[in-house]
C-alpha positions as CSV (number, residue, x, y, z in Angstrom):
1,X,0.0,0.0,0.0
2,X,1.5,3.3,-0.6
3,X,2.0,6.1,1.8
4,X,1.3,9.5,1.4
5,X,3.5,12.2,2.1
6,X,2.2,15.2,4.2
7,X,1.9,19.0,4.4
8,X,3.5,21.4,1.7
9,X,6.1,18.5,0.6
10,X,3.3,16.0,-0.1
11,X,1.6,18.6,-2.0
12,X,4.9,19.4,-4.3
13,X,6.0,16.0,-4.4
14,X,1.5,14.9,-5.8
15,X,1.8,17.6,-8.3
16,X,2.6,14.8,-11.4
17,X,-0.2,12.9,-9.8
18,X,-3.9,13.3,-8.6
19,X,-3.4,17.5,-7.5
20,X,-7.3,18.0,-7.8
21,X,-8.0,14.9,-5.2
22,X,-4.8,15.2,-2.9
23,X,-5.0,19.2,-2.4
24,X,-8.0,18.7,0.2
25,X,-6.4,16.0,1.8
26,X,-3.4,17.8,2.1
27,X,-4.8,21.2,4.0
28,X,-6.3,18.4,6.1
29,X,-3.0,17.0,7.8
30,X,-1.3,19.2,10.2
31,X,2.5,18.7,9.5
32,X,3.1,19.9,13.3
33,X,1.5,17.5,15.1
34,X,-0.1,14.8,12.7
35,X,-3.4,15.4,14.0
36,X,-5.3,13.8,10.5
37,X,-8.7,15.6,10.5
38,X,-9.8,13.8,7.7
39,X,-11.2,10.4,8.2
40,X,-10.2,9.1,5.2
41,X,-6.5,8.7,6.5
42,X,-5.4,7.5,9.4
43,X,-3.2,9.0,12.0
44,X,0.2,6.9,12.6
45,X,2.4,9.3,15.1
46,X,1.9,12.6,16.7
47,X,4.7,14.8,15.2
48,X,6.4,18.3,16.5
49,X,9.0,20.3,15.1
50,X,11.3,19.3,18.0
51,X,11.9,15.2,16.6
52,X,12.1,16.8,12.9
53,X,14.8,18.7,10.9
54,X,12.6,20.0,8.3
55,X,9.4,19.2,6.4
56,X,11.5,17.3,4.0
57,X,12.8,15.2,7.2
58,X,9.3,14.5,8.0
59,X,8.3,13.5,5.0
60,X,10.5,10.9,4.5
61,X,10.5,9.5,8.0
62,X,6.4,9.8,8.7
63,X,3.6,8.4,6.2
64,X,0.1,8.6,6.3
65,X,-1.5,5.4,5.0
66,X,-4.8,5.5,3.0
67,X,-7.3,2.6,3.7
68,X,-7.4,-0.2,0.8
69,X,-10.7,2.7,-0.8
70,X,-8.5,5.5,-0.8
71,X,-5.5,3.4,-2.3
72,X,-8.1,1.9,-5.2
73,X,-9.0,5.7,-6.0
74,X,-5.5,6.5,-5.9
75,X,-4.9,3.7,-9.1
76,X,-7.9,5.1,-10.4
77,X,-6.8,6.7,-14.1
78,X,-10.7,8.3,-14.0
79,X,-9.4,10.1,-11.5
80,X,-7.4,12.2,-14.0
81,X,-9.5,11.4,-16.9
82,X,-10.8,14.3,-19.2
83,X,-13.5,13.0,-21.6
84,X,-12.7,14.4,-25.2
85,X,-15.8,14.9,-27.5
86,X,-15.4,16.0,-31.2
87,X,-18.0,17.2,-34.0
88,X,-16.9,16.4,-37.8
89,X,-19.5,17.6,-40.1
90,X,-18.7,17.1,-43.9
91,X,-18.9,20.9,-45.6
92,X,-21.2,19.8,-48.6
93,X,-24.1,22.0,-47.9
94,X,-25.9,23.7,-44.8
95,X,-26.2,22.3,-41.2
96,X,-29.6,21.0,-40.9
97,X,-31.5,20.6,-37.0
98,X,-30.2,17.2,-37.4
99,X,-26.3,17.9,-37.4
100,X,-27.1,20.4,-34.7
101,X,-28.8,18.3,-32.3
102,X,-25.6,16.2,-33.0
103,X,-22.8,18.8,-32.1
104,X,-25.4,20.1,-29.0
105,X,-25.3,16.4,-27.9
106,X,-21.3,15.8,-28.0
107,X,-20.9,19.3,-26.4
108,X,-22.7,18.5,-24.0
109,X,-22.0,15.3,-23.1
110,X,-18.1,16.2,-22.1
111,X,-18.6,19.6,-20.9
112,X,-21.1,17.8,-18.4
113,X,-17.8,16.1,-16.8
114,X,-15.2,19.0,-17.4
115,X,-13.8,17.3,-20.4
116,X,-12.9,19.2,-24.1
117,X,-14.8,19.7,-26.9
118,X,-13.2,19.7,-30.7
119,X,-14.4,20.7,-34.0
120,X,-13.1,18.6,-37.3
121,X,-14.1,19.8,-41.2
122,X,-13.9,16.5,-43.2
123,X,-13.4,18.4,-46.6
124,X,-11.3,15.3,-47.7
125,X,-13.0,16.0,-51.0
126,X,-12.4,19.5,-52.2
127,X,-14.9,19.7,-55.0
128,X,-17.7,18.8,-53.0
129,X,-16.5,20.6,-49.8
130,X,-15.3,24.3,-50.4
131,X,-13.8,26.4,-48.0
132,X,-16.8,28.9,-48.0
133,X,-19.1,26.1,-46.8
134,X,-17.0,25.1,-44.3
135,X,-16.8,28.4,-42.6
136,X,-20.9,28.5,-42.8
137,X,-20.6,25.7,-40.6
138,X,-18.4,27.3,-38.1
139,X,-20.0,30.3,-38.0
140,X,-23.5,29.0,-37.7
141,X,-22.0,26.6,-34.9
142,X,-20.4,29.6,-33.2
143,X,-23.6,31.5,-33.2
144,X,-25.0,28.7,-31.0
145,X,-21.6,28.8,-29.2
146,X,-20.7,25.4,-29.9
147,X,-16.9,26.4,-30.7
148,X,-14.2,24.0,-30.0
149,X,-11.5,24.0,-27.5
150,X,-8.9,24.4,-29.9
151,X,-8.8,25.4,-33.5
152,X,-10.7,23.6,-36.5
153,X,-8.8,20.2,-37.9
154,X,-9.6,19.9,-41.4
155,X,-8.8,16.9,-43.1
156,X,-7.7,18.6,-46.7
157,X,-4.3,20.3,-44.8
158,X,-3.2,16.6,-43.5
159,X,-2.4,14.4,-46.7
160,X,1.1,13.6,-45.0
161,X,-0.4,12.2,-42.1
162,X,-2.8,10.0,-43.6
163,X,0.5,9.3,-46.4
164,X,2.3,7.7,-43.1
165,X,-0.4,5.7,-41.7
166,X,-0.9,4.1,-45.3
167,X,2.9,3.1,-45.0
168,X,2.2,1.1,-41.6
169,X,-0.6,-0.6,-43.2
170,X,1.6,-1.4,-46.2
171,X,4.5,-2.3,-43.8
172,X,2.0,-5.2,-42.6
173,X,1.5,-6.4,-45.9
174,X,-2.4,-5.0,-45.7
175,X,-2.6,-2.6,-49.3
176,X,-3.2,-3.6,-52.4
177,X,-4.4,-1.9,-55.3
178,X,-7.8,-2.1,-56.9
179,X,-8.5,-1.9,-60.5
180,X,-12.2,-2.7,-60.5
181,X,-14.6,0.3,-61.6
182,X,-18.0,1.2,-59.6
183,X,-19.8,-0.5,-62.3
184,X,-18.4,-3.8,-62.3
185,X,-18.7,-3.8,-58.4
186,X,-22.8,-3.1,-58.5
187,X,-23.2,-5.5,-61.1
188,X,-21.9,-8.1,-59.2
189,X,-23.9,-10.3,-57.1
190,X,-21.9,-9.5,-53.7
191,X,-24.2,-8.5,-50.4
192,X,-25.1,-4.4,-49.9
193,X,-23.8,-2.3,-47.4
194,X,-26.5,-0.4,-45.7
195,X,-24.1,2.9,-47.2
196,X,-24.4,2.2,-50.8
197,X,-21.7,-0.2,-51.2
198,X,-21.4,-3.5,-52.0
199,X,-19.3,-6.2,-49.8
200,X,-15.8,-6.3,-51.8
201,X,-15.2,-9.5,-53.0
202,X,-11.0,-9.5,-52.8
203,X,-11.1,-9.7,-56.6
204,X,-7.7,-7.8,-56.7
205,X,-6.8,-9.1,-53.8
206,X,-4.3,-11.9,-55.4
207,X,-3.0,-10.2,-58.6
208,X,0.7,-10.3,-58.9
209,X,2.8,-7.1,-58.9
210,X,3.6,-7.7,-63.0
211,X,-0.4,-8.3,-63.4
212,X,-1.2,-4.6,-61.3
213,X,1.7,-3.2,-63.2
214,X,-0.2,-4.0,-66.4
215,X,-3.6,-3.1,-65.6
216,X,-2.0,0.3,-64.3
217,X,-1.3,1.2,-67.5
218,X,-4.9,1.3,-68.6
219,X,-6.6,2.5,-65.2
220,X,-5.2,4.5,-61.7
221,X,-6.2,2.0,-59.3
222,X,-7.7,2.8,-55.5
223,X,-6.1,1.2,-52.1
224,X,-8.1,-1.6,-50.4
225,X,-7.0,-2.9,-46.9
226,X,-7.2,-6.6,-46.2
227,X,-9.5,-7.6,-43.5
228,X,-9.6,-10.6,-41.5
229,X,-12.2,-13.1,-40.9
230,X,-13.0,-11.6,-37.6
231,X,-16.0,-10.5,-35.7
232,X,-15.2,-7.1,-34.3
233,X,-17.6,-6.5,-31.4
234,X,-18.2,-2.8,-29.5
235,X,-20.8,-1.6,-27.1
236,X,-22.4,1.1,-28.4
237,X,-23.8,4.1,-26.2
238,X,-27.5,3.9,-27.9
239,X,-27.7,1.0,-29.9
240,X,-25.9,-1.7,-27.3
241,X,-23.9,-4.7,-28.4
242,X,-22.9,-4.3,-32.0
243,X,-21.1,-7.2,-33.7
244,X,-19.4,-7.0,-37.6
245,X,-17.5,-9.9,-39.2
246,X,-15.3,-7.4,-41.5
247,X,-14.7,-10.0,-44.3
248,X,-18.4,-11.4,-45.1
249,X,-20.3,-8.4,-43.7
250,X,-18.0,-5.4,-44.8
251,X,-14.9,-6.7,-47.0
252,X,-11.4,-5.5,-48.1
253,X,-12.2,-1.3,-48.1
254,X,-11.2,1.5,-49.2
255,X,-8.3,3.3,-48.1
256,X,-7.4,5.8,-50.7
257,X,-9.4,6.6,-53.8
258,X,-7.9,6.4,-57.5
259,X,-7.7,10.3,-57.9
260,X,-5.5,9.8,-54.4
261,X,-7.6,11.4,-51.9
262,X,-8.2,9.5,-48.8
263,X,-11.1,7.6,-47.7
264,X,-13.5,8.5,-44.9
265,X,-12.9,5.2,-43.0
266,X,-8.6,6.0,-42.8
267,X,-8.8,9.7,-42.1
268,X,-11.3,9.1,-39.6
269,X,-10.0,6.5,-37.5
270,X,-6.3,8.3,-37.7
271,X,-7.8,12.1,-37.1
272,X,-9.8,10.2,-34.0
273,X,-6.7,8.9,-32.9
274,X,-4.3,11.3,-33.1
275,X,-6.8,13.8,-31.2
276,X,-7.2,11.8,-28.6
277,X,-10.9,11.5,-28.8
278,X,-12.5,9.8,-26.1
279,X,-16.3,9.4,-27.3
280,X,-17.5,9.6,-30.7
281,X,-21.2,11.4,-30.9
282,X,-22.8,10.6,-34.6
283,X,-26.0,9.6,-36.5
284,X,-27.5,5.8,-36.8
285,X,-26.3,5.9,-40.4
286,X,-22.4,5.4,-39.4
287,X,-22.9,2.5,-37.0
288,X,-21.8,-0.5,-39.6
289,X,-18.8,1.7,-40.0
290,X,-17.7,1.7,-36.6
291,X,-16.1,-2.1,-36.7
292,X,-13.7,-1.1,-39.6
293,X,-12.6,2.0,-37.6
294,X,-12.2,0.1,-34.3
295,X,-10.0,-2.7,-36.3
296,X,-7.7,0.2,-37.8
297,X,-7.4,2.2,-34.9
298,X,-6.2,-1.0,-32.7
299,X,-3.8,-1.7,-35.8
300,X,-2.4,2.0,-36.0
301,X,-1.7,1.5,-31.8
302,X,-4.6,3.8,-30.9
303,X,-7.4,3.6,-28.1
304,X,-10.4,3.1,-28.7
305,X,-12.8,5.7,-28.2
306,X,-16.7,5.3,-26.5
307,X,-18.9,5.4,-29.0
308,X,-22.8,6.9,-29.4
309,X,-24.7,6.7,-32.5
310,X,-28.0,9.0,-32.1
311,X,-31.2,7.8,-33.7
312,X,-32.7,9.3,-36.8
313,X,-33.7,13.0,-36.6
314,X,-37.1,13.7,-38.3
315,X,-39.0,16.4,-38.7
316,X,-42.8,16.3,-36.7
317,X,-44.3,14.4,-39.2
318,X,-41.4,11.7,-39.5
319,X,-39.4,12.6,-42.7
320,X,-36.1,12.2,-42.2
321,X,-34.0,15.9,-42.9
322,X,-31.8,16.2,-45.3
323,X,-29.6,18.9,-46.3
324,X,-30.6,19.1,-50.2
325,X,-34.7,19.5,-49.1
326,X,-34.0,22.9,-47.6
327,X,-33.9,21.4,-43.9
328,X,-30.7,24.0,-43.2
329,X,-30.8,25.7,-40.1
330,X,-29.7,29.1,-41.1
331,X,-33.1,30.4,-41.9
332,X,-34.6,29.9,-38.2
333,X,-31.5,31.4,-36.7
334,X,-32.2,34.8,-38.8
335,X,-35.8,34.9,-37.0
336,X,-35.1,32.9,-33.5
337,X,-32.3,33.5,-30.9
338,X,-29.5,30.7,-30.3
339,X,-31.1,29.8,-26.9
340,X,-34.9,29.8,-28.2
341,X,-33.3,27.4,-30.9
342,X,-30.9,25.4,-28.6
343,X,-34.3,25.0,-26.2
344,X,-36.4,23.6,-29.0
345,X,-33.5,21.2,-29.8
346,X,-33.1,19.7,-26.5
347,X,-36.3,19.6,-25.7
348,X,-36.7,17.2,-28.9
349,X,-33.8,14.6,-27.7
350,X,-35.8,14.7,-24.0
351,X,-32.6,16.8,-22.4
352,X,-35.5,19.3,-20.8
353,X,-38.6,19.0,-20.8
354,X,-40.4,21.8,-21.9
355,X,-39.7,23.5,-25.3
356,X,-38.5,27.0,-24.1
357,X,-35.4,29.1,-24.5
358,X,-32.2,27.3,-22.7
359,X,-28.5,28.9,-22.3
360,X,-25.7,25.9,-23.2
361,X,-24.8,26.6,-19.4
362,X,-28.3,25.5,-18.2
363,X,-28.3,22.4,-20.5
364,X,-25.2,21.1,-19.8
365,X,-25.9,21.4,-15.7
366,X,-29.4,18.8,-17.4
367,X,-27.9,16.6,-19.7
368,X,-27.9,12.9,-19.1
369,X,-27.0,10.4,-21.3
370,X,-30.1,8.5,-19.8
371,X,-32.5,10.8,-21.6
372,X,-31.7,10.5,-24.9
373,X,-34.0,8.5,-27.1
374,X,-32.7,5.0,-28.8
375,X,-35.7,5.5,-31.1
376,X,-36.3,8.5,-34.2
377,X,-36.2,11.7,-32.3
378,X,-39.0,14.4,-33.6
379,X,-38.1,17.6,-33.8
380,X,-41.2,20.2,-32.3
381,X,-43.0,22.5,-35.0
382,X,-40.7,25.5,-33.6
383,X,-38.2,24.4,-35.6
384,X,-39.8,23.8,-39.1
């Protein structure tokens, strides 16, 4: 069991450990006589400054012992933990109520527990994501003063990074190129992903380098990653247990496309990473993506993050909002204020429970990952 140092030594000597829990226990000791008036600890020896030198002395020589509780709390990493949140909207057209609710939700949910919130454009694709829509985003996101902790990542300025986690992969024998065009894959009789796709069949999988080198000359191929045939399993904040095999239900993916920009699934997983994100806060629609970024994350020597995929946000009569329909949220900020908005918003994912104005303040002092709905959430008429 370890001891515990006391008075202004201890405090010095805890600084690289646990200062927020050891300070009060610390003004609790008296390092004169070793009267501990905190009944957490227990008293070993009455001290006085005549059988010390110095505080140093006594630290060295007396100990205060923590019970076997106090000693667990001590090893306790949540002790020191800082929940890190993130919101990554895509800049291809205008935040709907929708991707709010999202950012309010992921804001909330580590500002609730002192953690940081971070902001991530995924403009990996510059034609469909220009610069002018990205700053829409963050200035419609600052008007509802959901700015991140730090500055704005944006996945078009990190090609290099993405460039050396490709080489890992490659170092582990796991890329190979892929000469087969969108047409030939739908045509094929392989399963559907629930995003479009189709479950790659590892066509190119086994081509020799001089057969790639030939079919090269005739097509730029795209980067696939070899899976295994292994069920990748997570826990999911709203939807529970989730479990993928990644070769029958997902297949060898995309890493980088044939005009060479990378893929969603590799600058995701490696932007998550390197920020440290603990919890990921995101729509239904990008569960069955999760197991592929789990597997490449634990392959890149990342940790995993906690994961919550919200249900489906509707409008009150049940259509789902989409950002080509005219669903953007721009026009009700021009007629509402932030906090009439931000009210209507949280009262729809059951955070309050009343539809009236709310400050982020007041909703993060009521937000509960309890109350959010595992079911379609409805937005209220006050926001149509």
């Amino acid at each position: 069991m370890p001891h515990f140092l006391c008075g202004r030594i201890y405090y010095t000597l805890s600084r690289r450990k646990n200062q927020m829990f050891y300070r009060g226990i610390c003004k609790n000791y008296c390092v004169n006589c070793g009267i501990v008036k905190n009944n957490r600890l227990i008293a070993l020896k009455r001290l006085t400054l005549r059988n010390i030198m110095s505080y140093a002395i006594c630290a060295r020589k007396f100990a205060v012992e923590l019970n076997m509780k106090e000693n667990d709390a001590y090893n306790n990493k949540e002790r020191t933990f800082v929940p890190v949140g993130r919101f990554a909207p895509t800049p291809s057209g205008e935040l709907h109520a929708g991707n709010v609710l999202c950012a309010l939700i992921a804001y909330l949910s580590v500002k609730s527990r002192g953690g940081k919130f971070l902001l991530r454009i995924e403009d990996l694709d510059a034609v469909r994501c220009p610069k002018v829509s990205a700053q829409k985003i963050l200035d419609i996101l600052g008007a509802f003063g959901l700015d991140g902790d730090e500055p704005p990542l944006r996945q078009s300025e990190r090609g290099g990074v993405y460039r050396a986690k490709e080489e890992i992969l490659r170092s582990k024998n796991l890329v190979y190129p892929c000469f087969c065009t969108r047409a030939q894959l739908h045509a094929s009789e392989a399963p559907r992903l629930g995003d479009g796709g189709v479950v790659y069949s590892g066509v190119c999988r086994s081509l020799t380098e001089e057969q790639a080198a030939e079919k090269a000359k005739m097509r730029k191929p795209c980067l696939r990653v070899a899976v295994p045939d292994s069920d990748i399993t997570f826990h999911d904040g709203i939807a529970g247990v989730f479990t993928q095999n990644l070769s029958r239900e997902c297949g060898d993916f995309i890493i980088r496309r044939s005009d060479g920009v990378y893929a969603y699934q590799l600058a995701v997983s490696v932007d998550d990473g390197e920020s440290g994100v603990t919890e990921v806060v995101r729509g239904a629609d990008l569960l069955s993506s999760t197991p592929r970024q789990i597997w490449l994350m634990n392959l890149l020597g990342y940790n995993t993050p906690k994961y919550y995929h919200i249900p489906l946000v509707c409008d009150p009569f049940g259509r789902k909002l989409s950002k080509s329909e005219g669903d953007g949220i721009a026009h009700r900020l021009a007629v509402s204020s932030p906090e009439r908005l931000l009210g209507s918003l949280a009262y729809a994912a059951h955070i309050i429970p009343a539809d009236v104005p709310a400050s982020l303040l007041e909703l993060t002092g009521a937000f509960s990952w309890e109350k959010i709905p595992k079911t379609r959430i409805l937005l209220p008429q006050s926001l149509m």
